[in-house]
ROLO-811394 format. One record per residue (C-alpha): chain; x, y, z. Coordinates in steps of 0.5 Angstrom, whole numbers. Layout:
<sites>
  mol   east  north     up
    A      X      Y      Z
...
</sites>
This chain:
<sites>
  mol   east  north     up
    A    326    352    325
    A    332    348    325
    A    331    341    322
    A    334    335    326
    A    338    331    322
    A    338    324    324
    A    345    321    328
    A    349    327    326
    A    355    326    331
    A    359    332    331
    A    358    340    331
    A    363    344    330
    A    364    347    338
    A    358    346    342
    A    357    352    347
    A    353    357    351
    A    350    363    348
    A    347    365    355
    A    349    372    356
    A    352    374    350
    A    349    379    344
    A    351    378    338
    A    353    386    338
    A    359    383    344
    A    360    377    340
    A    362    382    334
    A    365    386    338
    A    370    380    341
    A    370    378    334
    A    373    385    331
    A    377    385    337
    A    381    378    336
    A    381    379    328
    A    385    386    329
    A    390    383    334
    A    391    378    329
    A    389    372    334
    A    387    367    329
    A    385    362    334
    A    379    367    338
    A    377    369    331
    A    375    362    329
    A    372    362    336
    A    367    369    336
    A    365    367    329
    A    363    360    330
    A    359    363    335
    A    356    368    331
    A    354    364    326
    A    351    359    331
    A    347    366    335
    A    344    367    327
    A    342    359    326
    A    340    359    333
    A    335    365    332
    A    333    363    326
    A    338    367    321
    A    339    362    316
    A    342    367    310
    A    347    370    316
    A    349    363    319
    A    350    361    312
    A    354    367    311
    A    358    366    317
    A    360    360    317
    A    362    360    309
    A    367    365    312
    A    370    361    316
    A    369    356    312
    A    375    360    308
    A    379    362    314
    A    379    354    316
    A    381    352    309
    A    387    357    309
    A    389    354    316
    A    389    347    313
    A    385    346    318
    A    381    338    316
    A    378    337    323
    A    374    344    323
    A    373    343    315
    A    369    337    316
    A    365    340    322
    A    364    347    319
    A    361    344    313
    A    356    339    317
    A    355    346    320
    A    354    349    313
    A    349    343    311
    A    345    343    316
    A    344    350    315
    A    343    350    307
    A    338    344    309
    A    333    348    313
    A    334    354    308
    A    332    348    302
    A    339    350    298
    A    338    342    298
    A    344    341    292
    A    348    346    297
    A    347    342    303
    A    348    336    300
    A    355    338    297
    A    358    340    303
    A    355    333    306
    A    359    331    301
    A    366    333    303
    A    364    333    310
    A    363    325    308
    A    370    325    304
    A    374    328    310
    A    370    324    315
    A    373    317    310
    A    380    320    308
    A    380    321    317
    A    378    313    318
    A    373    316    323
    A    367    311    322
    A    362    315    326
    A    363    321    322
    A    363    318    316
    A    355    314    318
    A    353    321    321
    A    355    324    313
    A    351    318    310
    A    345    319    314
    A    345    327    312
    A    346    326    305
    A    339    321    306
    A    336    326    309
    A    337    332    305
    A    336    326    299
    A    329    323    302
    A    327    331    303
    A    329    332    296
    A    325    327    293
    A    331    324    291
    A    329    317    294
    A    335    312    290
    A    340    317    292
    A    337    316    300
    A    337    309    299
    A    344    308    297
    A    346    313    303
    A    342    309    309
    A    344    303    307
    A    351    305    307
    A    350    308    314
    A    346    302    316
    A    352    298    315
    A    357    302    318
    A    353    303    325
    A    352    295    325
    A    360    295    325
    A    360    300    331
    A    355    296    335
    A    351    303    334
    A    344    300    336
    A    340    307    337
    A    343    309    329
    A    341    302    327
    A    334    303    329
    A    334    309    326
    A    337    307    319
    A    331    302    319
    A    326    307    321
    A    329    312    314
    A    329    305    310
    A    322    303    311
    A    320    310    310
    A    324    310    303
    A    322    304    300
    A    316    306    302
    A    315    312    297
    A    318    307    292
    A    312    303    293
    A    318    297    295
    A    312    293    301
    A    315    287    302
    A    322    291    303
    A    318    297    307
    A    314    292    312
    A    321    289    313
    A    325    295    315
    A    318    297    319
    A    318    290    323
    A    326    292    324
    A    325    298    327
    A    319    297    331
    A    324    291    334
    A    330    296    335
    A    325    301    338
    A    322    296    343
    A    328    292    345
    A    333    300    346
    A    327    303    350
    A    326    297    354
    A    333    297    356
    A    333    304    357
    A    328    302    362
    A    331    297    365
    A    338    301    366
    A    333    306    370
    A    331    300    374
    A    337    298    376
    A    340    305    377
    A    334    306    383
    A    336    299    385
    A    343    302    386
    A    342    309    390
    A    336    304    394
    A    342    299    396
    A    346    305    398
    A    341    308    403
    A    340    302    406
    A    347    301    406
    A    349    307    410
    A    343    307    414
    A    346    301    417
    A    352    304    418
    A    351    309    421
    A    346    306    426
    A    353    301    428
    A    358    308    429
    A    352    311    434
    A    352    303    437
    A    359    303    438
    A    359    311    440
    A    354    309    446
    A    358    302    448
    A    364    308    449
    A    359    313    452
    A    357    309    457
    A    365    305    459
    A    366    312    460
    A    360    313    464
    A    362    307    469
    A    369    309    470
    A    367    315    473
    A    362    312    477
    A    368    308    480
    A    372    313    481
    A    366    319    483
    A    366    313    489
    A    372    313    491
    A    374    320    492
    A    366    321    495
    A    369    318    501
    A    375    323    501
    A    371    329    499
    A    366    334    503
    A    359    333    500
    A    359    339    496
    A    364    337    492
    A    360    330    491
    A    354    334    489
    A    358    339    484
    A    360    332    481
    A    353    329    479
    A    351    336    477
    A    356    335    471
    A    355    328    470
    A    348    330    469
    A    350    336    464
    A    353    331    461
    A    349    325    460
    A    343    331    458
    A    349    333    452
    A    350    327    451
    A    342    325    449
    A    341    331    446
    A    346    329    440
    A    343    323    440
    A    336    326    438
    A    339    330    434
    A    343    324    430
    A    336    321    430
    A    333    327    427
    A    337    328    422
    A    338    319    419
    A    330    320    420
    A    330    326    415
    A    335    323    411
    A    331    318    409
    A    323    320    409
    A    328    325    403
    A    330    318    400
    A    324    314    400
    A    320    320    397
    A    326    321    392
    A    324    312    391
    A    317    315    390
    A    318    319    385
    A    322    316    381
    A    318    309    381
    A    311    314    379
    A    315    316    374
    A    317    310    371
    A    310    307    372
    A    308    312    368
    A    314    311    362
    A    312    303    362
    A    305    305    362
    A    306    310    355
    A    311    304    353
    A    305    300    353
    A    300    305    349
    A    306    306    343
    A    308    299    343
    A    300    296    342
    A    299    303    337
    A    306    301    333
    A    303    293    334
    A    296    295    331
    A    299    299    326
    A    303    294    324
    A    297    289    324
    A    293    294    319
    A    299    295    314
    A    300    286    314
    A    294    285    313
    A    293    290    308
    A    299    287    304
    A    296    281    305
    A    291    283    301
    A    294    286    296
    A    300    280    295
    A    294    276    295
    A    291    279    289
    A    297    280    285
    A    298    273    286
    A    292    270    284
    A    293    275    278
    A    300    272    276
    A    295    265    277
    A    292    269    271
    A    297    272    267
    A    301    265    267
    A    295    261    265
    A    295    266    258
    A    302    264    257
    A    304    259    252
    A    305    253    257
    A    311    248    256
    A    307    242    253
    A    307    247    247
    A    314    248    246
    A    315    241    247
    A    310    239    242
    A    314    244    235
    A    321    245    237
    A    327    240    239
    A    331    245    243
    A    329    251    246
    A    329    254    253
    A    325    261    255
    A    328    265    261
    A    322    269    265
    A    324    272    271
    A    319    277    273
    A    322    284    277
    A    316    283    282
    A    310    278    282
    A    307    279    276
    A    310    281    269
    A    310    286    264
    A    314    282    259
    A    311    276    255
    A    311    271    250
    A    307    267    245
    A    307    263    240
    A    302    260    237
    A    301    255    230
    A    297    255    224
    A    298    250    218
    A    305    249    220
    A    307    256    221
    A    309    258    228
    A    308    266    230
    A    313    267    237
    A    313    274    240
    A    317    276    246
    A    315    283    248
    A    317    288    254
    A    311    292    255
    A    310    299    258
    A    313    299    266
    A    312    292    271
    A    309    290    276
    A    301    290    276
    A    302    296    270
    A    305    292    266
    A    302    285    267
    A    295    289    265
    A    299    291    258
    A    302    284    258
    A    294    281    258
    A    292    286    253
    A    297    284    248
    A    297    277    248
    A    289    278    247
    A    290    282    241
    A    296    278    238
    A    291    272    239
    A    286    276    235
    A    289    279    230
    A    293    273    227
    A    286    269    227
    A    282    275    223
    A    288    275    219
    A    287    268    217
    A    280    268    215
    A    281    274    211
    A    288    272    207
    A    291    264    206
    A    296    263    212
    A    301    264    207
    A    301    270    206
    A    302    272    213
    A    307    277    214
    A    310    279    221
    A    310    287    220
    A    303    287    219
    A    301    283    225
    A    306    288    228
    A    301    294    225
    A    295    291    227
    A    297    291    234
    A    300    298    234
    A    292    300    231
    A    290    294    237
    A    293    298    242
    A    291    306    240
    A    284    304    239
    A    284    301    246
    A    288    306    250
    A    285    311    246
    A    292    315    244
    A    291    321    240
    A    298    324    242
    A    296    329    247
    A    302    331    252
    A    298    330    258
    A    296    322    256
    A    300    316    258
    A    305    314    253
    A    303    306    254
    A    306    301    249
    A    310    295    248
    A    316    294    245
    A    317    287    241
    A    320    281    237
    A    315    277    233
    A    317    271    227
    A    313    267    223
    A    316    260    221
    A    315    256    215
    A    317    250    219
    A    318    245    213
    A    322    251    209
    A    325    254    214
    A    323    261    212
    A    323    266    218
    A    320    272    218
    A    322    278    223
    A    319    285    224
    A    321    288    231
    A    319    294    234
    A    326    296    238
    A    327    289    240
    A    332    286    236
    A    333    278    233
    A    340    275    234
    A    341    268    229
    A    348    265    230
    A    350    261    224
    A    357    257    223
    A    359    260    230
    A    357    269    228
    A    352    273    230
    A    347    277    225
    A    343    283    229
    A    337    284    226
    A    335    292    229
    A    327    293    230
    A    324    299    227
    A    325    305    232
    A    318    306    235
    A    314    303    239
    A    307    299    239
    A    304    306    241
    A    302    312    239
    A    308    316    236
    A    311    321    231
    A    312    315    227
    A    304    312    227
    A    304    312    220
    A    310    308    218
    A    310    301    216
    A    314    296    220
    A    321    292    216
    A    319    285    214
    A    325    281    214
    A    326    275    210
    A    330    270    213
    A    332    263    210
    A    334    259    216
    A    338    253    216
    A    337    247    223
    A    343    248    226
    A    341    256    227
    A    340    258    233
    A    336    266    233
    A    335    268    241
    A    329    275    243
    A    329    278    248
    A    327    285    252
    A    332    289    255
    A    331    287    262
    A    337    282    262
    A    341    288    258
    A    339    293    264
    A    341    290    270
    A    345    294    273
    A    351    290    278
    A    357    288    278
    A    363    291    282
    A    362    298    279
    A    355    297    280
    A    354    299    272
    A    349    296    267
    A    351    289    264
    A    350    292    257
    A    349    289    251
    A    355    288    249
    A    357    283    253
    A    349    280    253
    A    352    278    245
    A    358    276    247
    A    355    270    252
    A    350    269    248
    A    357    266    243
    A    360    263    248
    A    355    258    250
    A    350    257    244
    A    355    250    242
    A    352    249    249
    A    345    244    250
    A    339    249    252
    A    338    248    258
    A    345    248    260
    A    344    255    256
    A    338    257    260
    A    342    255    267
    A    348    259    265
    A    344    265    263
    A    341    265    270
    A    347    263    274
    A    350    269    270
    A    345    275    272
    A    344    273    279
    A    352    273    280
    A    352    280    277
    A    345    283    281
    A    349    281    287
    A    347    286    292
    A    342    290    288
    A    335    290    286
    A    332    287    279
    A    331    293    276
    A    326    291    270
    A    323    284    268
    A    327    280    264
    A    325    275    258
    A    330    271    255
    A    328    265    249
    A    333    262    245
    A    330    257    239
    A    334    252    235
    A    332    251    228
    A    331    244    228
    A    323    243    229
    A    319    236    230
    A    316    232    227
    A    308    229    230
    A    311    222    233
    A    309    218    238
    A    313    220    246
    A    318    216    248
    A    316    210    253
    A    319    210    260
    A    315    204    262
    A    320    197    264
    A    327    200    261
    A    331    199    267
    A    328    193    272
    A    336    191    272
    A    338    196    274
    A    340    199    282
    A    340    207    283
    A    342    209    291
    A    339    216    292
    A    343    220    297
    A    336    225    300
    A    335    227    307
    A    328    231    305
    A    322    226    304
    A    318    231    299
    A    324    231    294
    A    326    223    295
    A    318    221    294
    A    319    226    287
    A    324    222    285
    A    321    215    286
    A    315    217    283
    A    319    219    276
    A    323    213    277
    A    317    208    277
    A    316    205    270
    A    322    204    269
    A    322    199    274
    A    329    201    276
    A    331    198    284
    A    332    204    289
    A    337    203    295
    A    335    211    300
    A    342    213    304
    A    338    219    308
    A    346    222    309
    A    352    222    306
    A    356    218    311
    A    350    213    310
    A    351    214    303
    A    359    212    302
    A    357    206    307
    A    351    204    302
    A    356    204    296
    A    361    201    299
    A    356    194    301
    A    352    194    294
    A    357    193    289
    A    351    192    283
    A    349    199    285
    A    349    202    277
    A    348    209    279
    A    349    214    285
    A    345    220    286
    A    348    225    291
    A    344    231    294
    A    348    236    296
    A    346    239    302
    A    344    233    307
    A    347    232    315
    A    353    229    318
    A    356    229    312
    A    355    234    305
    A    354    230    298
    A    361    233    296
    A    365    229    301
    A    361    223    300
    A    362    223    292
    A    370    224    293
    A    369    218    299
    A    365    214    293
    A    370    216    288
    A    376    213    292
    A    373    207    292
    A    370    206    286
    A    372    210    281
    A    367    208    276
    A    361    208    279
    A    358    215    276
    A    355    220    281
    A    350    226    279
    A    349    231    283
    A    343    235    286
    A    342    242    287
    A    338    247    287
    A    343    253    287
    A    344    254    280
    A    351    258    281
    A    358    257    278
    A    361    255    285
    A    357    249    286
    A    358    246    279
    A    365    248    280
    A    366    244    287
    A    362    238    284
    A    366    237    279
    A    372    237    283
    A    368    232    288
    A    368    228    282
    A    361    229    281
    A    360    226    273
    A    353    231    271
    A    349    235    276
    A    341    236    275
    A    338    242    278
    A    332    243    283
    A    326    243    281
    A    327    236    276
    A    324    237    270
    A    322    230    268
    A    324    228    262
    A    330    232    263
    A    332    228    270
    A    330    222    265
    A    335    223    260
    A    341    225    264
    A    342    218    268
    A    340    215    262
    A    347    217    259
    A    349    213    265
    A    344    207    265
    A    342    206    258
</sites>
C-alpha cells in the first residue's frame, strides 16, 4: 500500500486508468516508441508505471519510472525530472529503499530550488522529512521540516504550516525535546481547530448562499406569473368589450361559439397556472430538503468536531500535566545539584579574580565543578560527566560525593602535602568502577566522566595538574601553554591500569589557567552551522584575558549566544578562568556612610528592580532622585545640577535610556551615566557607548560588583 507523504504538491500527470489494461497500455507504449513519438512514449510510460504502483508493483513501477527517468534527462526535460523523481521517491519510500528514496527527494528539491518554485521546494522538504522520521533519521527530519515550515509561513499555506507543526512535535517527541514537543503540539492542535473551523464556516456560508438564491428565484418567478396574469387578464377584458359590440351585430350562434372559445382558453390559461405552481412547489419541497441535508450534515461534522477537540483537549491536558510533573522534579533536582556546588561565597573568600561560566544544555547538568581546601591547598576540579540532563546530573552528583571523600581519606592517611592531583584522579576512577560496577563487558554502559583537577599551594604558588582528556590553558607574559590530559576517561577502559601524569607547575600572580569541558568547543553555529572549535576557543581565551573577570565571563556568553543563534545547545557547558593572585583573611569591605553627600538619579520603570537597587545603596547613604522614563530622566537631570551619578535603564517607555543618555550628555558632558541591561549582547554595549553611556552593569546586579562600578564614579 502507498504511503501518503504529507504536502506532496505535484505528481508528474494526473489520470485515470479506468478502462485501460496494462497490456493496452504496453501495447500504446510499443506502438508510439516504434513511430518515434517521443511525446506518447513519455505518456504510455508514466502510466504504466502509474498502473504497477497503483496495483501495488512497486519493483515494476520502480523500473518504469527509472526509464523515463532516463528518456526525461535525454530531452532535457526538468519540469519532468523533477516530478518523475518525486514519483520515484514516493515509490522507493513505500518499497523502504529509504537512501534511494531520499536521493531522488533530493534532486527533485534542487530542481524545485534552481526553478525558484517555492511550493515544490516546501513539498521536497516535507518528503526528505518524512522518509528521514520513517527512517529513524530524527535531526535530518527536523532540519527538513523546519525548512519546509519556513517556507509554507511565506506562502500563507496554513494547511501545510499545520502539518509542519504536526511532524515537528512528533520528531522532538522521539528526541525526548518536551518543552519543544508540547510547543509544536499546541501549535498544531491551534492550526488544526481554527483550519477546521473555517472549513466549517465556509460550508455555512456556502448553504447561506444557495438558500438566498432560492428564495431569490422563488420571488422572481412568482413576479413574472403576477405580471403574466395582470397581461392575461387586460386581454380578457378587450375582448369582453369587443365580444360586446359585435354580440349586437352577430347572430346568437355566433355569440355562443365566442364564449366556448373564451372558456377553452381561460381553462388553458389555468392549467399552465397549475402546472407553473406544481413545479415552484416541486422546486422547492427539492431544495429545502436538499437544506435539510446539508444542515444534518453539518450537525453531525460540528457534533464529531467537538469529540476530536475535547479528545485532542484531554490529551493535551494529560501530556501538560504530565510534563508538569517531571519539570517539577527536575527542578527540584537542580535545587539539588546547585545545593552540592561550591557557592559563590567560596570562591570569594580564596581567589581575587575568578569567574565560572555554567550553562546547563537542559535544567540540570552533567558537568561540574568543586573545589574545596585544606591547609592552604586549594583542590578545583572541572569535570564533563557522561551525557546531560538527569544522566549526567546523576553521574555529576556521584563525583562530587566521591572527590569529597576521596581528598579527606587521603588526608587522614598522608600529610596534605603529599596530596597529588593524579592520585585523586586515580582513586576517582577505582570510586566510579566499583560503583557502576564496570568489568568491561560490551553490553554495560560505558559511563564516566572526563576532568580537569589542580591542587594549588597558595603561598608557594605550586600547581599541580592531572587531567583525564580535559586540558589546562595557563597564560603567561600574553602566551598559552596547553597541558593535554591523559587520553582516558574516568571509567572502565583499556587503560584501567595506567597511572595518570602529575604535572608540576611553578605559577606566578599574573597567571592566568582557564578548565573547561567540551560543551562550549562543540556548539555547533555559525553562518556555516559548524563547531566553533578549539582553536578558535584558544584564541578568544588570548584576546580577552588582559580583560577584568567578569567582563571575561560576559564576553564568553555574549560569544556563544551570538554564534548558537538558531540552533540548539548541543551539550552542557563549563568554562572557569582563575588568576593566580589569592587572598589573604582580611576584614570585608565596610559600605556603611561612604556616600551620604552623594546624589545618585536611578532612571528604572519597573519596580522590583528599582527597590533591588535602593536596597543595595542603603548603607552608603547616598541621596536617590527615581525618573520612571527616559523623558523624565533628561528633565531630572536637567533641574538637579548635584546629581553626582545617573543610572540609566535601558529599556523604559516613552523614551529608551540611549536616547536619554545621548540628551543627558549634550547638556552635561561630565555628568557620568552607567547603563543597565539585562541583554548581555555586543550590539547593546556597542550602542551604549555610542549613546555616551561610560560603563554598563548587566542584570541581575551582583552586589559587590554593581558597588565597585559607580564607585570608580563616586569615590
Amino acid at each position: 500500500m502507498k504511503k501518503i507523504i504529507l504536502s506532496t504538491l505535484a505528481f508528474f500527470i494526473t489520470f485515470s486508468l479506468l478502462g485501460q489494461s496494462i497490456d493496452e497500455l504496453k501495447k500504446k507504449y510499443e506502438e508510439n516508441k516504434a513511430a518515434g513519438n517521443s511525446n506518447q512514449v513519455t505518456y504510455y510510460l508514466n502510466k504504466i508505471a502509474y498502473y504497477y504502483w497503483n496495483n501495488n508493483q512497486l519493483d515494476l513501477a520502480a523500473k518504469n519510472y527509472e526509464e523515463l527517468l532516463t528518456i526525461s534527462r535525454s530531452n532535457n526535460n526538468t519540469a519532468a525530472i523533477r516530478n518523475v523523481q518525486t514519483n520515484l521517491g514516493l515509490v522507493y519510500s513505500d518499497l523502504s529503499q529509504y537512501d534511494k528514496a531520499l536521493n531522488s527527494f533530493t534532486e527533485s528539491l534542487k530542481i524545485a530550488k534552481s526553478q525558484n518554485d517555492k511550493a515544490a521546494t516546501a513539498s521536497a522538504y516535507m518528503n526528505i522529512a518524512v522518509v528521514n522520521q520513517t527512517a529513524g533519521n530524527n535531526q535530518e527530519a527536523l532540519s527538513a521540516v523546519e525548512n519546509a515550515l519556513r517556507l509554507a509561513q511565506e506562502l500563507n499555506q496554513m494547511k501545510l504550516v499545520r502539518s509542519c507543526y504536526g511532524m515537528l512535535a512528533d520528531i522532538h517527541k522521539k528526541l525526548g525535546n518536551t518543552d519543544e514537543t508540547m510547543k509544536y503540539f499546541n501549535l498544531y492542535a491551534s492550526f488544526d481547530k481554527h483550519l477546521k473551523e473555517k472549513e466549517v464556516e465556509q460550508i455555512k456560508e456556502q448553504t447561506q448562499l444557495k438558500v438566498h438564491k432560492a428564495e431569490a428565484d422563488k420571488q422572481k418567478t412568482e413576479a413574472e406569473l403576477s405580471q403574466e396574469r395582470f397581461k392575461l387578464q387586460a386581454t380578457t377584458d378587450t375582448l369582453r368589450k369587443e365580444k360586446e359590440i359585435n354580440r349586437m351585430q352577430k347572430e346568437m350562434i355566433a355569440m355562443k361559439e365566442r364564449e366556448k372559445k373564451q372558456m377553452e382558453a381561460q381553462l388553458r390559461n389555468e392549467a399552465i397556472i397549475r402546472y407553473l405552481l406544481l413545479g415552484i412547489a416541486i422546486i422547492v419541497l427539492a431544495f429545502a430538503f436538499f437544506i435539510f441535508q446539508q444542515v444534518k450534515k453539518t450537525k453531525k461534522a460540528n457534533v464529531q468536531l467537538a469529540a476530536k477537540n475535547k479528545e485532542i483537549a484531554s490529551q493535551r491536558d494529560e501530556i501538560q500535566k504530565q510534563s508538569e510533573k517531571i519539570r517539577a522534579s527536575i527542578q527540584y533536582a537542580q535545587r539539588i545539584q546547585s545545593a552540592v556546588l561550591p557557592p559563590e561565597e567560596t570562591f570569594e573568600k580564596y581567589m581575587n579574580d575568578y569567574f565560572v561560566l555554567f550553562k546547563p544544555r537542559d535544567i540540570v547538568s552533567g558537568d561540574f565543578y568543586w573545589m574545596t581546601e585544606k591547609n592552604e591547598k586549594l583542590i578545583i576540579a572541572v569535570a564533563d560527566c557522561t551525557g546531560h540532563g538527569v544522566p549526567g546530573a546523576f553521574m555529576s552528583m556521584l563525583g562530587i560525593a566521591f572527590l569529597n571523600e576521596i581528598v579527606n581519606k587521603i588526608i587522614e592517611n598522608k600529610h596534605v602535602r603529599s596530596l597529588q592531583a593524579s592520585e585523586i584522579l586515580m582513586n576517582l576512577r577505582e570510586y566510579v568502577i566499583k560503583s557502576l560496577h564496570q568489568k568491561g563487558s560490551v553490553h554495560e554502559a560505558k559511563d564516566g566522566m572526563d576532568i580537569s583537577l589542580v591542587v594549588i599551594d597558595k603561598k608557594t604558588g605550586e600547581l599541580q595538574y592531572s587531567g583525564a582528556n580535559n586540558p589546562l590553558f595557563l597564560i603567561r607574559d600574553e602566551e598559552m601553554q596547553i597541558f593535554a590530559g591523559d587520553p582516558m576517561s574516568i571509567s572502565y577502559g583499556p587503560n584501567t591500569k595506567e597511572e595518570f601524569t602529575n604535572h608540576s607547575i611553578t605559577t606566578r600572580p599574573d597567571d592566568i589557567i582557564y578548565m573547561c569541558s567540551d560543551g562550549y568547543q562543540d556548539q555547533f553555529g555559525g553562518s556555516l552551522g559548524r563547531k566553533f572549535m578549539v582553536k578558535r576557543f584558544k584564541s578568544m581565551l588570548l584576546e580577552i584575558h588582559k580583560h577584568g573577570f567578569d567582563k571575561q565571563k560576559h564576553i564568553l556568553d555574549r560569544t556563544i549566544m551570538e554564534w548558537k543563534r538558531g540552533h540548539a545547545q548541543i551539550d552542557d557547558i563549563l568554562v572557569m578562568g582563575i588568576k593566580m593572585n589569592f587572598k589573604e583573611h582580611k576584614k570585608e569591605t565596610s559600605f556603611e556612610n561612604i556616600w551620604s553627600k552623594k546624589k545618585i538619579l536611578i532612571a528604572e520603570d519597573t519596580e522590583a528592580n528599582y527597590l533591588y537597587l535602593v536596597e543595595a545603596l542603603r548603607k552608603t547613604e547616598v541621596k536617590i532622585l527615581r525618573a520612571r522614563n527616559g523623558k523624565e530622566a533628561v528633565e531630572l537631570a536637567k533641574a538637579n545640577s548635584d546629581i553626582d551619578l545617573v543610572l540609566m535603564d535601558i529599556n523604559m517607555p516613552e523614551m529608551d535610556g540611549f536616547e536619554a543618555t545621548e540628551l543627558i550628555k549634550e547638556y552635561n558632558r561630565k555628568l557620568p551615566v552607567v547603563a543597565q541591561t539585562a541583554l548581555n549582547i555586543s550590539e547593546v554595549e556597542n550602542k551604549a557607548k555610542q549613546a555616551g553611556c561610560d560603563d554598563i552593569i548587566y542584570k541581575p546586579v551582583k552586589f559587590k560588583l554593581f558597588l565597585k562600578i559607580i564607585g570608580k564614579f563616586l569615590d
